[in-house]
PASEBA-1860 file (N, C-alpha, C; in nm, 3 decimals):
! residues 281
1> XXXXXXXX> 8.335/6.917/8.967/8.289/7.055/8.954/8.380/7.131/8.859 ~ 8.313/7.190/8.750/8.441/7.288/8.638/8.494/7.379/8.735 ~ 8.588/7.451/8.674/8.590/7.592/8.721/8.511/7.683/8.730 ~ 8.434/7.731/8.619/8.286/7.828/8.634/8.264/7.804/8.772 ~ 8.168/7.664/8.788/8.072/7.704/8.887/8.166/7.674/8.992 ~ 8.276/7.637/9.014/8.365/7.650/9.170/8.359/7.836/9.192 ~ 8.419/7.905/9.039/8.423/8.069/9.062/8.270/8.114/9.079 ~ 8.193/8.043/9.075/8.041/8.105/9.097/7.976/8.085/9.257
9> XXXXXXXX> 8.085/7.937/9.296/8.024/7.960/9.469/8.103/8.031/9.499 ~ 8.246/8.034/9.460/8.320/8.106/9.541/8.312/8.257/9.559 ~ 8.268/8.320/9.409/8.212/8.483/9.399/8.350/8.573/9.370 ~ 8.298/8.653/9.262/8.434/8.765/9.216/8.327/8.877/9.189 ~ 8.431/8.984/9.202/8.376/9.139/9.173/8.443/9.129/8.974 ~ 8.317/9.130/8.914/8.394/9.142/8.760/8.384/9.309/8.711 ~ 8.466/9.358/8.665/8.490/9.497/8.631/8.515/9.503/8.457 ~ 8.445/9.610/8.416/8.441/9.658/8.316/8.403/9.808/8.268
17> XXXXXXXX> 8.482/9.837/8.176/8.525/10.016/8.161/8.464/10.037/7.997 ~ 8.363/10.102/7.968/8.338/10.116/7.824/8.274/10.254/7.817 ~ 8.348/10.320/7.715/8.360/10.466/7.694/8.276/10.521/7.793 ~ 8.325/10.526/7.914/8.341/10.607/8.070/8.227/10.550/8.144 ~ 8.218/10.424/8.097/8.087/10.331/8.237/8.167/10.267/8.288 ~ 8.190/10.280/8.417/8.267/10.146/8.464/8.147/10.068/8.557 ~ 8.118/9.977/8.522/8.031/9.894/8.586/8.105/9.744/8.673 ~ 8.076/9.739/8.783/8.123/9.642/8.953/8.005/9.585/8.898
25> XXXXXXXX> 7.987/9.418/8.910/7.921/9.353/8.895/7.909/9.242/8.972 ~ 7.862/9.199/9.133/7.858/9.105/9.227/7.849/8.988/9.160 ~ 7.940/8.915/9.133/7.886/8.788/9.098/7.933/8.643/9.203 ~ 7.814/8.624/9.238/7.771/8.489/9.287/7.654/8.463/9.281 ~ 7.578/8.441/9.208/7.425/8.456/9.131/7.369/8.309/9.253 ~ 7.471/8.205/9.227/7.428/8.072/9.304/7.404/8.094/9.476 ~ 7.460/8.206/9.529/7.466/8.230/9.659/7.393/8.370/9.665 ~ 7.297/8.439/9.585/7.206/8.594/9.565/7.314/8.681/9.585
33> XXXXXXXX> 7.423/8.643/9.519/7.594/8.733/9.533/7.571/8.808/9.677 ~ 7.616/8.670/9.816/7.634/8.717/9.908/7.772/8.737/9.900 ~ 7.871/8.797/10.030/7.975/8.849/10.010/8.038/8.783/10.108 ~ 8.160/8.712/10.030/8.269/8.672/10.125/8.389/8.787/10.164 ~ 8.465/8.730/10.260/8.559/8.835/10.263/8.643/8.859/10.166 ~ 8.681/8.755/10.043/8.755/8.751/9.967/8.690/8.856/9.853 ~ 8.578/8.851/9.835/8.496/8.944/9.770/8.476/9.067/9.807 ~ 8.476/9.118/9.936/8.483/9.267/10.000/8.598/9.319/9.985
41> XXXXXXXX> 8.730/9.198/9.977/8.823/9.262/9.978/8.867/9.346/9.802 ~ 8.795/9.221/9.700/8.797/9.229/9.575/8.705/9.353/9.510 ~ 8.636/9.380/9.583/8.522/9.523/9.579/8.585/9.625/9.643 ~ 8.634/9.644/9.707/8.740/9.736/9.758/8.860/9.755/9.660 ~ 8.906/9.671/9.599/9.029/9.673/9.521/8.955/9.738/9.387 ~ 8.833/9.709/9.332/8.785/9.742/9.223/8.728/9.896/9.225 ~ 8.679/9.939/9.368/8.611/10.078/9.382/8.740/10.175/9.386 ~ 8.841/10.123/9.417/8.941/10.259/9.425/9.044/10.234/9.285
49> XXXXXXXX> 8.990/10.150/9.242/9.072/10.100/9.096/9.009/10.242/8.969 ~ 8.862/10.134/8.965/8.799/10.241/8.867/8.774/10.445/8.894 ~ 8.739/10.434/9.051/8.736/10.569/9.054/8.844/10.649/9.033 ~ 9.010/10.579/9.044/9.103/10.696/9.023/9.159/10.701/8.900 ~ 9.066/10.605/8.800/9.094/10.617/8.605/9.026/10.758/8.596 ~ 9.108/10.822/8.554/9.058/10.960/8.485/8.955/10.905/8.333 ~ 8.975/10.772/8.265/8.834/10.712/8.175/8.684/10.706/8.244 ~ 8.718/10.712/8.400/8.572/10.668/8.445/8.476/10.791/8.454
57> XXXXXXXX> 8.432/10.846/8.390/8.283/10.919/8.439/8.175/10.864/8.502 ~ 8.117/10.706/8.476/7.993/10.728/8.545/8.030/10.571/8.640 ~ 7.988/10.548/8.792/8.024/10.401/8.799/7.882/10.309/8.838 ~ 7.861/10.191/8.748/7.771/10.130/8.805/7.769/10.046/8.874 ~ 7.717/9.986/8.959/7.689/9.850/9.081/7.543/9.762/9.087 ~ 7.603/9.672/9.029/7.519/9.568/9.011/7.521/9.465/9.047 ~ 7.432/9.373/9.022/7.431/9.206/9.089/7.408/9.119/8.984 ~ 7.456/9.027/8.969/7.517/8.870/8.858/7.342/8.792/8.895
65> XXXXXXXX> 7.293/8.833/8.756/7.169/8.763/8.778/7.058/8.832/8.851 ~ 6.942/8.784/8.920/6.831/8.805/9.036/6.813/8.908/9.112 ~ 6.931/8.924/9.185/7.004/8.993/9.288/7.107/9.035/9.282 ~ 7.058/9.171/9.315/7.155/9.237/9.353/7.296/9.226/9.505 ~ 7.264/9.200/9.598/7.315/9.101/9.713/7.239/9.069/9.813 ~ 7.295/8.956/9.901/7.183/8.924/10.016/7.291/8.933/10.114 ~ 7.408/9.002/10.102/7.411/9.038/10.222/7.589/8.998/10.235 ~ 7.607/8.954/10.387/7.776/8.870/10.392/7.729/8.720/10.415
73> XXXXXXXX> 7.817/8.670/10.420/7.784/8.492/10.399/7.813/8.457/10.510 ~ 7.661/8.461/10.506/7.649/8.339/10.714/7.712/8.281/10.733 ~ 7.702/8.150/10.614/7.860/8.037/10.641/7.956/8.065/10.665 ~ 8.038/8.183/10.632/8.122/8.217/10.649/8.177/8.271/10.787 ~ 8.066/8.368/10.827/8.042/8.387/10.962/8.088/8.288/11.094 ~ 8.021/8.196/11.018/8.000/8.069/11.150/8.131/8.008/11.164 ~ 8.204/8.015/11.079/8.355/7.934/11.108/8.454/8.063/11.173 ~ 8.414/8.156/11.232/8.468/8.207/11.369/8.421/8.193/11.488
81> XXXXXXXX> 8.310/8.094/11.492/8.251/8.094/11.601/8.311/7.934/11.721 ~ 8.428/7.979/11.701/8.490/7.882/11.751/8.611/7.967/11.829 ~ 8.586/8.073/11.801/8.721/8.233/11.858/8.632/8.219/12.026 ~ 8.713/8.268/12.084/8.664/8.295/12.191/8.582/8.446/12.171 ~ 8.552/8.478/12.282/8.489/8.680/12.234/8.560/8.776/12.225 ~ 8.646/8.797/12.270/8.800/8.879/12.251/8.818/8.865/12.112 ~ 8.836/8.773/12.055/8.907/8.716/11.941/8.765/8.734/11.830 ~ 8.679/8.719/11.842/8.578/8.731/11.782/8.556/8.899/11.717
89> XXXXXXXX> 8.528/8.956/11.879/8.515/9.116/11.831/8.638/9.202/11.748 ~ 8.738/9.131/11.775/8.867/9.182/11.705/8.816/9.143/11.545 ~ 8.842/9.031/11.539/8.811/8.989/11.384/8.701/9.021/11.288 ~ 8.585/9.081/11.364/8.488/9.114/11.277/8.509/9.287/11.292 ~ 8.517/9.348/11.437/8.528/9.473/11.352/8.666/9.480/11.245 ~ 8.751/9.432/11.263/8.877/9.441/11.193/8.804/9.425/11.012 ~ 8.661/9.306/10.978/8.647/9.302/10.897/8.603/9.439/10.820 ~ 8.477/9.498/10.904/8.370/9.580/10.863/8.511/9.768/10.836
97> XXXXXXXX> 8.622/9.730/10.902/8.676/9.874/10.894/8.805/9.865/10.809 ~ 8.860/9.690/10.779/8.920/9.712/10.619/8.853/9.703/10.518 ~ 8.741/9.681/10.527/8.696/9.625/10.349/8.533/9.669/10.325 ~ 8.473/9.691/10.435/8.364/9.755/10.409/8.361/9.932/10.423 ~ 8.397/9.962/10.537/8.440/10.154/10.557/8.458/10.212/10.465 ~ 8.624/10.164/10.390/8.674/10.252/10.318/8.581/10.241/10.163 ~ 8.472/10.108/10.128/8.461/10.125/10.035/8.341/10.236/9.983 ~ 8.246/10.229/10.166/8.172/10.349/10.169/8.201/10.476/10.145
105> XXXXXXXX> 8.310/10.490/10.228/8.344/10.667/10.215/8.400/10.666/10.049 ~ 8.492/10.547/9.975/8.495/10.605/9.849/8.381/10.631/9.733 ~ 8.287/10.561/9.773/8.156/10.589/9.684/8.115/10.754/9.744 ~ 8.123/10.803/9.865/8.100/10.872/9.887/8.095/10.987/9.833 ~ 8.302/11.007/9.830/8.403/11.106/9.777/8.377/11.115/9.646 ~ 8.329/11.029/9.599/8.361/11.015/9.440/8.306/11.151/9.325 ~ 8.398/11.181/9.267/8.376/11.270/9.153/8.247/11.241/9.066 ~ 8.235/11.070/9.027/8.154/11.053/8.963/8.024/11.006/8.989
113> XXXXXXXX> 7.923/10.993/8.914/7.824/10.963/8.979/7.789/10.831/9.005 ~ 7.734/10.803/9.112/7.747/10.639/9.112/7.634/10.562/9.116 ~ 7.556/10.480/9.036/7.419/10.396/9.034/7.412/10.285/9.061 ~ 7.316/10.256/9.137/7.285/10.125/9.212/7.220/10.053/9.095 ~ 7.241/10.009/9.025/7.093/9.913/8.991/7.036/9.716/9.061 ~ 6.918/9.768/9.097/6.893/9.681/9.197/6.767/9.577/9.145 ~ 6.809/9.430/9.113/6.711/9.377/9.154/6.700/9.257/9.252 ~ 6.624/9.205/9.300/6.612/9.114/9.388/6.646/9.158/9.556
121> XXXXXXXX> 6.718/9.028/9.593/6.784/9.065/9.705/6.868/9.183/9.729 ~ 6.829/9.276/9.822/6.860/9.379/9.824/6.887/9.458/9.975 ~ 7.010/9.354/10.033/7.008/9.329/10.194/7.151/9.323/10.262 ~ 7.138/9.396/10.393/7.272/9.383/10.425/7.361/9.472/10.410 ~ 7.475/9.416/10.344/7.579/9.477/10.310/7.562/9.574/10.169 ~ 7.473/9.441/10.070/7.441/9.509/9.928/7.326/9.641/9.960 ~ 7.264/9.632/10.076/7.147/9.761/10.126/7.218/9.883/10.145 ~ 7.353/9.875/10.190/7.444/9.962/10.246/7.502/10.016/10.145
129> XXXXXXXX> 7.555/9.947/10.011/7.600/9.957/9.889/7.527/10.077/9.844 ~ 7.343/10.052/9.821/7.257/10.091/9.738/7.247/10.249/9.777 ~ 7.246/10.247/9.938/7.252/10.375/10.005/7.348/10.460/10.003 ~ 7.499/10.396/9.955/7.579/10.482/9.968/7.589/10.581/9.775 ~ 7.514/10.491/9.692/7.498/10.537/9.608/7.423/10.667/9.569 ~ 7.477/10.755/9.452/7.404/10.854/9.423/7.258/10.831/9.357 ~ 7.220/10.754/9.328/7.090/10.694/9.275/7.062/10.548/9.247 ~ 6.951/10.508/9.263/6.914/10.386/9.289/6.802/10.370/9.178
137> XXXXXXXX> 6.826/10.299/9.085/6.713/10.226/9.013/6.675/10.078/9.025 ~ 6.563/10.034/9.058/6.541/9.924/9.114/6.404/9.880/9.025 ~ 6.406/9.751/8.985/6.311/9.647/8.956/6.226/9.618/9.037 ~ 6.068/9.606/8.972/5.967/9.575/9.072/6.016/9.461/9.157 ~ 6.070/9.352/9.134/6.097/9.211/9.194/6.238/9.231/9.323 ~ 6.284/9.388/9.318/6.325/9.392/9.431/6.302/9.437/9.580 ~ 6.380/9.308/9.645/6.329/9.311/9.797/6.455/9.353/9.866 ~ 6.412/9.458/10.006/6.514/9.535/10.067/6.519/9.498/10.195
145> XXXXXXXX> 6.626/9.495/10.290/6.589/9.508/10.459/6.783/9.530/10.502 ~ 6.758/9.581/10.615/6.887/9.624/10.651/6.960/9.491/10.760 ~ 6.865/9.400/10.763/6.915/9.245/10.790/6.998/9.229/10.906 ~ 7.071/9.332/10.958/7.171/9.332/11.045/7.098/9.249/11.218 ~ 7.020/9.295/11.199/6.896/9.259/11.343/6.857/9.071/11.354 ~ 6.891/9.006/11.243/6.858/8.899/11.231/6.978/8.788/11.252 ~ 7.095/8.865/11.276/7.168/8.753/11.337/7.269/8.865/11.436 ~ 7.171/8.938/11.555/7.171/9.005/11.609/7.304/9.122/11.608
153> XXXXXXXX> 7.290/9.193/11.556/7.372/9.287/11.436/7.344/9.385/11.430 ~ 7.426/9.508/11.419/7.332/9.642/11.446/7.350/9.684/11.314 ~ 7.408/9.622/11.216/7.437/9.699/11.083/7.569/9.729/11.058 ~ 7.582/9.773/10.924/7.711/9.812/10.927/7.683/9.864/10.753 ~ 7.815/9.919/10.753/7.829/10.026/10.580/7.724/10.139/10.551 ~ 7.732/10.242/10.698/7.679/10.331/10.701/7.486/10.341/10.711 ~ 7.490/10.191/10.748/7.335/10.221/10.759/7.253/10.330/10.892 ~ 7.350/10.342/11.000/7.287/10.405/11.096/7.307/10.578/11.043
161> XXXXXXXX> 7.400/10.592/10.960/7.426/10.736/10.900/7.297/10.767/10.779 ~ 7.290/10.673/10.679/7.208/10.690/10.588/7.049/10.696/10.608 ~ 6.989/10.633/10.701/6.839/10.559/10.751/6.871/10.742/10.821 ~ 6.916/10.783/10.887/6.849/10.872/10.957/6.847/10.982/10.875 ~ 6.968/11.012/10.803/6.996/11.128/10.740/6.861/11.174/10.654 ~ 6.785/11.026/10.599/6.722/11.028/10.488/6.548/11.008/10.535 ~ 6.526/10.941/10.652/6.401/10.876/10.725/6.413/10.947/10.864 ~ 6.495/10.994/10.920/6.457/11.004/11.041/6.492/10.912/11.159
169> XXXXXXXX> 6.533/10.957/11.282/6.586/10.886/11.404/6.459/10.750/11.391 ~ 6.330/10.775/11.407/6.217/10.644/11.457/6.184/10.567/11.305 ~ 6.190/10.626/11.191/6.213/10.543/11.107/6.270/10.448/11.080 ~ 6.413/10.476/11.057/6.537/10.398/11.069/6.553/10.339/11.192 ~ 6.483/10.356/11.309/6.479/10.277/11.392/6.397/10.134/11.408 ~ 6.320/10.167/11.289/6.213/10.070/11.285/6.274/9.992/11.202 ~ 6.348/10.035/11.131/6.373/9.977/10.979/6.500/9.855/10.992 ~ 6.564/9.914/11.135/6.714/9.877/11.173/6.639/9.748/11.292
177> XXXXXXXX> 6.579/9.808/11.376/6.476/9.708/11.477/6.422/9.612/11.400 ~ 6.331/9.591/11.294/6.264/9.457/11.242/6.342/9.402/11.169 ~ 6.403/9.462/11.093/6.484/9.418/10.988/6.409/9.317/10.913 ~ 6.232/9.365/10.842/6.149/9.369/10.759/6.225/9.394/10.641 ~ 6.177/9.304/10.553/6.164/9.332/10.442/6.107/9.384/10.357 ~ 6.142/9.479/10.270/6.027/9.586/10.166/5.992/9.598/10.039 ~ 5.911/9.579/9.965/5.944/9.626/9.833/5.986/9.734/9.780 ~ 6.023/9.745/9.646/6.074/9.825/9.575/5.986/10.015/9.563
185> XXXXXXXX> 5.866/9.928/9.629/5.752/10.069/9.582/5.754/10.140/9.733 ~ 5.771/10.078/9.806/5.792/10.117/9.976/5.926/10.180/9.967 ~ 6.004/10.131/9.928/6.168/10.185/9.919/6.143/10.363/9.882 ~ 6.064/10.356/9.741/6.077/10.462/9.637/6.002/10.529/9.730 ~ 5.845/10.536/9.835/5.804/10.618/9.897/5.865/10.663/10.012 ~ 5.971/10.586/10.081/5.999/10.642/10.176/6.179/10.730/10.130 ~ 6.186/10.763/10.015/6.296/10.804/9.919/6.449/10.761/9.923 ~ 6.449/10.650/9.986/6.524/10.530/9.917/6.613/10.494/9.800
193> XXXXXXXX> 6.493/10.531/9.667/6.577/10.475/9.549/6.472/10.591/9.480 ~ 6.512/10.573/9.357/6.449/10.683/9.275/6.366/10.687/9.157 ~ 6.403/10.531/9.154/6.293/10.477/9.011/6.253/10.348/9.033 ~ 6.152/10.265/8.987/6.135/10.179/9.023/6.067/10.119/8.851 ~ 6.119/10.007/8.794/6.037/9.985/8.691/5.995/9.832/8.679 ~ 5.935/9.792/8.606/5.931/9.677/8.568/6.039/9.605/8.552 ~ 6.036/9.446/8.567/6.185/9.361/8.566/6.192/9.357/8.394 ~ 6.114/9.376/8.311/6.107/9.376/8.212/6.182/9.475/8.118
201> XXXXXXXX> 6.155/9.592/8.164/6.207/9.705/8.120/6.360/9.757/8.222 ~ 6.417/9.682/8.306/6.454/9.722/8.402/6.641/9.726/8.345 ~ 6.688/9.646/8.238/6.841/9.672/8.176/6.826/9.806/8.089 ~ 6.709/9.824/7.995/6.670/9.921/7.943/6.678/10.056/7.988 ~ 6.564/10.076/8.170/6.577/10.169/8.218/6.705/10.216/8.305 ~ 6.833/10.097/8.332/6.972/10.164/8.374/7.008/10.171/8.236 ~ 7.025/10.136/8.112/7.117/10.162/8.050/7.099/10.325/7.970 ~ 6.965/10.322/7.984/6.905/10.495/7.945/6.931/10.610/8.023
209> XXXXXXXX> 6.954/10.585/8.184/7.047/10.701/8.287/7.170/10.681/8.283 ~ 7.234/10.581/8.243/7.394/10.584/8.236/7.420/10.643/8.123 ~ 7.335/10.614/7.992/7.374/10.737/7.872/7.329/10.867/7.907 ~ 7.244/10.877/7.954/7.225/11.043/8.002/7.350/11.086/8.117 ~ 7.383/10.988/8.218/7.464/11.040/8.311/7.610/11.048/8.231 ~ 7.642/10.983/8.152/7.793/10.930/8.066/7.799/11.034/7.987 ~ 7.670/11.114/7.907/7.676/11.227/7.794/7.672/11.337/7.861 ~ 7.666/11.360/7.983/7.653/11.519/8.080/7.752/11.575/8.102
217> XXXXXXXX> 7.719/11.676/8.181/7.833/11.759/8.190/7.903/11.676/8.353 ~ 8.039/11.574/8.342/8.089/11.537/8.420/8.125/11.629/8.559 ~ 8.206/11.732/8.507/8.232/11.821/8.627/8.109/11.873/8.733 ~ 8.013/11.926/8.666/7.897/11.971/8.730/7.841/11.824/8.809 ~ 7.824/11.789/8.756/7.796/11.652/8.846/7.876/11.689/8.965 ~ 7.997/11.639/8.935/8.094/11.635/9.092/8.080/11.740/9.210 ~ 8.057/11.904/9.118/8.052/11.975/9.216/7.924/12.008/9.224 ~ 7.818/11.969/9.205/7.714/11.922/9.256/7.709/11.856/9.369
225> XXXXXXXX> 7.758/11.722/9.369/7.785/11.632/9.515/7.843/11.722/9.597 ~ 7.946/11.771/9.573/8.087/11.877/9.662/7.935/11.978/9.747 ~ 7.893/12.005/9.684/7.767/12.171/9.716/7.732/12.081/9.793 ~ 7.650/11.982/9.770/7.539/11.928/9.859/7.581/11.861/9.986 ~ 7.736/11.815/9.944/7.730/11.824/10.094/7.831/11.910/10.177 ~ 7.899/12.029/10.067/7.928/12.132/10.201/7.806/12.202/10.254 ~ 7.671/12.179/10.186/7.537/12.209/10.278/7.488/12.142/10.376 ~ 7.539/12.009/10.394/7.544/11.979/10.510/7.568/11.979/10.623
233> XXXXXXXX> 7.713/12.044/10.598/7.802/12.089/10.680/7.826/12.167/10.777 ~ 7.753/12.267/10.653/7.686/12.398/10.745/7.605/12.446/10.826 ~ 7.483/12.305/10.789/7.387/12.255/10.867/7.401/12.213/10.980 ~ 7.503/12.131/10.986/7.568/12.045/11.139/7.683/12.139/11.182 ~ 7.745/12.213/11.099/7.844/12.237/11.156/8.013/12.149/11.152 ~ 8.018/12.038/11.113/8.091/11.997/11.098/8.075/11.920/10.985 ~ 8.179/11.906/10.944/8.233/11.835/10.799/8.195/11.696/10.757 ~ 8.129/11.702/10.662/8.026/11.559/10.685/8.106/11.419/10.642
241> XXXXXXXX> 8.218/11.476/10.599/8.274/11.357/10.591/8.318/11.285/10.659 ~ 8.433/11.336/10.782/8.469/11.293/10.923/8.339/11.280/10.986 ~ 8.249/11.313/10.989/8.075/11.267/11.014/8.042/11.114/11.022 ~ 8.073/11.137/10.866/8.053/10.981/10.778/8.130/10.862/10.825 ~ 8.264/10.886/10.834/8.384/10.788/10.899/8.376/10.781/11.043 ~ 8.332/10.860/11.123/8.292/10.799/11.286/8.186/10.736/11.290 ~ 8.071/10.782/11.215/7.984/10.703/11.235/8.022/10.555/11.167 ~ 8.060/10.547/11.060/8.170/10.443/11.011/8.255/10.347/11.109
249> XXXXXXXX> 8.262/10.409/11.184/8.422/10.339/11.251/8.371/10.314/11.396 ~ 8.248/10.374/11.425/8.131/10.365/11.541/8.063/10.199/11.502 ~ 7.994/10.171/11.414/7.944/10.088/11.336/8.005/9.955/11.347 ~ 8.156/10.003/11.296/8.280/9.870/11.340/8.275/9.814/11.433 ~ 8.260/9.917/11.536/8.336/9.857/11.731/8.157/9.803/11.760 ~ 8.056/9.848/11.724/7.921/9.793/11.786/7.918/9.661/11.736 ~ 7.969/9.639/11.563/7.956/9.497/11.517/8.046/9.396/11.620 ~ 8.159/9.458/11.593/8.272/9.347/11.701/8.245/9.329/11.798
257> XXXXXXXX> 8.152/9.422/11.885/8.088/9.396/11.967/7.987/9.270/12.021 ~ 7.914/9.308/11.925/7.788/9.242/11.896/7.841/9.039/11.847 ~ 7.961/9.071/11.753/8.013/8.950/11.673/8.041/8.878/11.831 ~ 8.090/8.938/11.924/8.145/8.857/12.062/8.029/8.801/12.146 ~ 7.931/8.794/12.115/7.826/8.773/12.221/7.724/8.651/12.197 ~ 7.700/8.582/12.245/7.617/8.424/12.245/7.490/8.442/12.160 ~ 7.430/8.573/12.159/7.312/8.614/12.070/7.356/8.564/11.932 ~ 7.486/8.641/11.877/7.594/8.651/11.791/7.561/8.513/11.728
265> XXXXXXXX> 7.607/8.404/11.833/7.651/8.307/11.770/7.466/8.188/11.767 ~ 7.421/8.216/11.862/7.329/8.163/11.831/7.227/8.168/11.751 ~ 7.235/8.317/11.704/7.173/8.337/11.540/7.237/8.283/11.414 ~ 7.387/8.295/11.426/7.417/8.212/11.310/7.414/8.064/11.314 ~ 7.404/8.007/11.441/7.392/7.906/11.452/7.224/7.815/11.356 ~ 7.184/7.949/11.405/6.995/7.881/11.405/6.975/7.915/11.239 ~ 6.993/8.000/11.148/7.053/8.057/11.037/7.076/7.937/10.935 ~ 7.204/7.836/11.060/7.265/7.751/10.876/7.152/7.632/10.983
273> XXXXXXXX> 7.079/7.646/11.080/7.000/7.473/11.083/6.831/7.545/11.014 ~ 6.794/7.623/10.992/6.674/7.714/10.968/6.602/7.694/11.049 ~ 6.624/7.755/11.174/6.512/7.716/11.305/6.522/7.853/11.375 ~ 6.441/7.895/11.432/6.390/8.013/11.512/6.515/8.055/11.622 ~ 6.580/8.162/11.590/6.733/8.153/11.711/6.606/8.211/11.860 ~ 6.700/8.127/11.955/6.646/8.161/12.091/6.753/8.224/12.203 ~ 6.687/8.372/12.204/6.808/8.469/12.231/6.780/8.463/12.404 ~ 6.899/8.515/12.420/6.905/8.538/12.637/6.888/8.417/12.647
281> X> 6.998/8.331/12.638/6.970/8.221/12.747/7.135/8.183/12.781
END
């Protein structure tokens, strides 16, 4: 095996800065750039890298090839399933609140504006990504679901904050419950993402909002975000950011939770044999 394709199962966050785009680029194209931990941790290192370059105005997030992501890597999953449950729930929330949390709330905070562009697989962790983004442009050929429900999982990277904020308590309940998959045109109606084009036209139509977002007025942007959500605030009453991070850090302790329990393991089990998991027993 060369090196390439060993760095292509293994997966890197590749970063690049050109007159104020900084574009995160998932690459594991061979695996629908699912995410190892070595990679969450490497996406974390890259989101607080580029956002505190005073070069970065606009940041993009993308996926190496097809897809955009399918998610965290089952396989990976399954080689803790040899922890007892103590040891289990420790290690996975421990995952979801170093390397996934903080990378939410910094897309959050961020001065600049931040774009999803999405095609394909569009699940999971990378679903959580797309949501935490300020806009989402997506290719007809992409497919969405919040996946967490399928290897009995309640979610995680702000999906229980975002699905409601944006759909509603029974929406997002539905959405979090089937953990169905959607297209790109279902996404855009239930306001999701914000454009949806052809796979054809689809490098064309991000690279035409990143020159509009890259040639704007940067500041207004930021305090734009700042307005919209001290209107939130005011709405709830409390500060939506500490909002954002409990429900965040809520998210953690349900996964570790959830990571400790025979459901847990018998979905990932059924997952890497592809057979129907058989839960409660």
């Amino acid at each position: 095996m060369t090196a390439q394709s060993e760095a292509n199962l293994d997966g890197q966050i590749l970063t690049r800065l050109d007159n104020g785009v900084a574009t995160l680029t998932i690459s594991r194209p061979a695996r629908r750039n699912a995410y190892t931990t070595a990679m969450m941790q490497a996406l974390k290192a890259a989101v607080e890298g580029v956002l505190a370059d005073p070069a970065c105005q606009v940041l993009v997030l993308r996926g190496d090839g097809a897809s955009f992501s399918a998610g965290g890597d089952v396989r990976e999953f399954a080689q803790s399933l040899h922890l007892d449950a103590p040891a289990r729930l420790a290690s996975f929330e421990s995952l979801v609140t170093r390397w996934v949390n903080p990378v939410i709330l910094a897309l959050r905070a961020a001065h600049q504006p931040v774009i999803a562009a999405v095609r394909g697989d569009c699940v999971g962790y990378g679903f959580s990504l797309m949501l935490a983004s300020d806009l989402a442009i997506a290719a007809d050929d992409a497919v969405f679901s919040t996946a967490g429900i399928g290897l009995a999982q309640p979610g995680a990277g702000g999906q229980s904050a975002f699905l409601v904020r944006t759909l509603g308590e029974r929406r997002a309940r539905e959405l979090m419950w089937s953990g169905r998959r959607f297209d790109a045109h279902e996404a855009k109606s239930l306001g999701l993402i914000e454009c949806v084009v052809p796979v054809a036209d689809f490098d064309a139509a991000v690279e035409a909002e990143i020159a509009r977002l890259a040639r704007g007025p940067r500041h207004a942007y930021g305090e734009i975000k700042r307005l919209l959500t001290a209107s939130a605030e005011a709405a709830t009453g409390r500060p939506q950011t500490n909002k954002l991070a409990d429900q965040l850090a809520a998210e953690a302790a349900a996964f570790g939770r959830c990571a400790a329990t025979k459901d847990f393991a018998e979905a990932v089990e059924s997952f890497i044999a592809r057979r129907k998991p058989q839960f409660g027993r």
